[in-house]
KOLRO-989960 format. One line per 8 residues: number of its first residue (from 1); their letters; for each residue x, y, z of N, C-alpha, C, O. Coordinates in steps of 0.05 Angstrom, whole numbers, plus 5000, padded with zeros to 4 digits. Each point is the difference from the previous one (the first is absolute). Last residue first. Example, Ala and Ser with C-alpha at 12.3 -4.5 7.8 and 13.67 -1.06 7.14 Angstrom:
2> sa> 5257 4955 5142 5016 5024 5001 4985 5022 5014 5010 5022 5004 | 4996 4863 4995 4982 5024 5000 5018 5024 5000 5021 5000 5013 .
This chain:
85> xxxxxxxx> 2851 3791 5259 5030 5013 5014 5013 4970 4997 5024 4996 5007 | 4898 5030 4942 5018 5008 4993 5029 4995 5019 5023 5004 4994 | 4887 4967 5033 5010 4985 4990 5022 5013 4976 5007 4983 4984 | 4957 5055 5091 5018 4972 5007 5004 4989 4977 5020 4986 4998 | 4922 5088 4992 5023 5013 5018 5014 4974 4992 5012 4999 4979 | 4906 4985 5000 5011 5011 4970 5028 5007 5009 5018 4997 4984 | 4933 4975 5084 4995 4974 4982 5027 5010 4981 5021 4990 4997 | 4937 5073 5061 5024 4989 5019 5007 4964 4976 5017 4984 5007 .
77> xxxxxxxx> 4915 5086 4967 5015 5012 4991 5023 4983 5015 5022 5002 4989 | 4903 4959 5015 5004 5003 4979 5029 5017 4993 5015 4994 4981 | 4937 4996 5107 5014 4983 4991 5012 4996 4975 5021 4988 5000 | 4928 5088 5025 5029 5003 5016 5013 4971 4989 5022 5001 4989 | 4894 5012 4989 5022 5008 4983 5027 5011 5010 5020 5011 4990 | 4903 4931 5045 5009 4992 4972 5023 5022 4992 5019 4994 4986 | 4941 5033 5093 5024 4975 5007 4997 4987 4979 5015 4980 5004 | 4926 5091 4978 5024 5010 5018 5018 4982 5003 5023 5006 4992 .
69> xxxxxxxx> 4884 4957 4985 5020 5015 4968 5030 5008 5016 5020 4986 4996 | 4928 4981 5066 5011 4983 4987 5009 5001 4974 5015 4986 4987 | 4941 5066 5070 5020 4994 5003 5019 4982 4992 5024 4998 5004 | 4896 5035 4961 5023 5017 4999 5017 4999 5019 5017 5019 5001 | 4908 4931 4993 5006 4995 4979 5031 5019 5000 5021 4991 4991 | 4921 5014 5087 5020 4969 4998 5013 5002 4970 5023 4992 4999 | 4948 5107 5028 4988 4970 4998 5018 4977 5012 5020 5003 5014 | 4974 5112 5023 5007 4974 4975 4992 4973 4998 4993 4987 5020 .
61> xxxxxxxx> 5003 5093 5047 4972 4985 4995 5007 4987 4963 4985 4995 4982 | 5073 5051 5092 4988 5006 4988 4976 4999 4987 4984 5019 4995 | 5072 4916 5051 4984 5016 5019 4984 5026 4987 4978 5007 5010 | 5073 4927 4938 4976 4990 5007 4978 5021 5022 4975 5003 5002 | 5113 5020 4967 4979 5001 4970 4971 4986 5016 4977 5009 4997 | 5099 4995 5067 4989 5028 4980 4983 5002 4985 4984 5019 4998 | 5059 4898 5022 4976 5008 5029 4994 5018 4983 4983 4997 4983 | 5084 4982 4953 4970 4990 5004 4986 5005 5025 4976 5004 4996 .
53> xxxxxxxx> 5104 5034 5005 4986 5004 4977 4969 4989 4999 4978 5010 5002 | 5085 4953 5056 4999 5027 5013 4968 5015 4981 4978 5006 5007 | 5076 4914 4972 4977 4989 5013 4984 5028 5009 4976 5001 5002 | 5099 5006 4944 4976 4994 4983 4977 4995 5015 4977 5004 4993 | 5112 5014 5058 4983 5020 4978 4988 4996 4984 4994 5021 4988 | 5047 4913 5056 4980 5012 5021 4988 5028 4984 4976 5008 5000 | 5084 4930 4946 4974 4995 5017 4982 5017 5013 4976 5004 4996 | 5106 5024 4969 4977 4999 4979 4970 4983 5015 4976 5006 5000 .
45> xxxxxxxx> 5110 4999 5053 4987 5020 4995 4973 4997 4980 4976 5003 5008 | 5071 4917 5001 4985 5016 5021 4986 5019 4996 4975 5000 4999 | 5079 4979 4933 4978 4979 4996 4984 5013 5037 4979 5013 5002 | 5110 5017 4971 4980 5015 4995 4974 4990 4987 4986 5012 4984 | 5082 4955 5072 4993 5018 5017 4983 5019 4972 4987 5021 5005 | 5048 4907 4963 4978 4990 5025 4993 5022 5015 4978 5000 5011 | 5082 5005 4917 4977 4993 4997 4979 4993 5028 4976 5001 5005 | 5115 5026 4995 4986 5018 4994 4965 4998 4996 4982 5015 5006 .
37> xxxxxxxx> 5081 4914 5016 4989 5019 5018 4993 5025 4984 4981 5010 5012 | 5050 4937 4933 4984 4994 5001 4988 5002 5039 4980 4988 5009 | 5088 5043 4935 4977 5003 4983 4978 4995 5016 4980 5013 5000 | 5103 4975 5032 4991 5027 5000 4976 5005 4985 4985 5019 5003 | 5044 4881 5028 5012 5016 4987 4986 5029 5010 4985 4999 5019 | 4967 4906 4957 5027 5002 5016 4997 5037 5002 4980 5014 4994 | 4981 4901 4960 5027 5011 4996 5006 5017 5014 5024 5005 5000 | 4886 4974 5018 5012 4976 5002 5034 5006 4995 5015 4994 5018 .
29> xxxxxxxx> 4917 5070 4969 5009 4994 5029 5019 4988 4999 5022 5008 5009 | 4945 4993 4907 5015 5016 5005 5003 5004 5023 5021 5012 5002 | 4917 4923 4977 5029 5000 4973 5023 5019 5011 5024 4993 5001 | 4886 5025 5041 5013 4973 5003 5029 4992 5001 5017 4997 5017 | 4924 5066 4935 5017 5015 5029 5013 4982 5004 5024 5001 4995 | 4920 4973 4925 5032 5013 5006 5007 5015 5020 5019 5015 4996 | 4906 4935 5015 5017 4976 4989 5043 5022 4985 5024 4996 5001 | 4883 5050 5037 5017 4993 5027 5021 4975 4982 5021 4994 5012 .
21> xxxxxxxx> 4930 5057 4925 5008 5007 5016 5020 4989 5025 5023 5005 5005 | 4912 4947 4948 5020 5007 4983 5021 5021 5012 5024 4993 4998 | 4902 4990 5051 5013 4975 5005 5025 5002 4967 5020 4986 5000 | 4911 5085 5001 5018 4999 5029 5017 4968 5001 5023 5003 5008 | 4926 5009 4919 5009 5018 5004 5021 4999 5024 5024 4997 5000 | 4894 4947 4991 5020 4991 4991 5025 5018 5003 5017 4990 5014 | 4916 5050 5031 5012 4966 5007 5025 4990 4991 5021 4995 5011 | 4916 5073 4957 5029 5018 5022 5010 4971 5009 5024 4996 5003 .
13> xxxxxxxx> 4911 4988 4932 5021 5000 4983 5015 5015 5029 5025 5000 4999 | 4898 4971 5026 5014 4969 4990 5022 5019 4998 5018 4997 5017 | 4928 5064 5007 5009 4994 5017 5020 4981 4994 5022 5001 5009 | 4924 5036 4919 5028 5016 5012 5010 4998 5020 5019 5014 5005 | 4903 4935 4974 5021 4998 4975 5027 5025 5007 5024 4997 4994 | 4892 5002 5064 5009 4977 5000 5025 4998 4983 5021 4995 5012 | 4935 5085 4978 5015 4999 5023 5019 4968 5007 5023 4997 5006 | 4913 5021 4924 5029 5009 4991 5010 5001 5033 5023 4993 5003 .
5> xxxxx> 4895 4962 5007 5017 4983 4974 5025 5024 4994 5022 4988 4997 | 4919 5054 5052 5013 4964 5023 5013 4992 4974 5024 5003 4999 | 4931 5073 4960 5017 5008 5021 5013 4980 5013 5024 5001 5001 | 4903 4995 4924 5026 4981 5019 5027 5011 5007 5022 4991 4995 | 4896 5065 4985 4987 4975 5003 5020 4978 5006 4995 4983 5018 .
């Protein structure tokens, strides 16, 4: 019955999420260094392999809701990654 309402509410939170995210790629482009080409060539990749993923899920006949579970928890785990390093 509010399928739109948890879909809506897990869209806000990949939002917020992701912009926590890009605030420490940011941080870490910005200096420079080996770290932080590493990062970018593996912020690409991860891109196009999530976007890859999701066609899949959708062409399969997956939801909107589960793509957006999929790119919650890639972001989640790239949140928990950056902010140890």
């Amino acid at each position: 019955m509010f399928g739109w309402w948890t879909l809506t509410m897990d869209t806000a939170m990949l939002a917020l999420e992701s912009q926590q995210v890009i605030g420490m790629r940011l941080a870490m482009l910005a200096t420079g260094g080996t770290a932080a080409q590493a990062e970018a060539e593996r912020m690409v990749t991860e891109k196009i392999a999530a976007a890859g993923e999701a066609a899949l899920l959708v062409a399969t006949g997956g939801t909107a809701a589960g793509v957006v579970a999929g790119y919650r928890r890639k972001v989640r785990a790239n949140a928990r990654r950056l902010s140890r390093a």
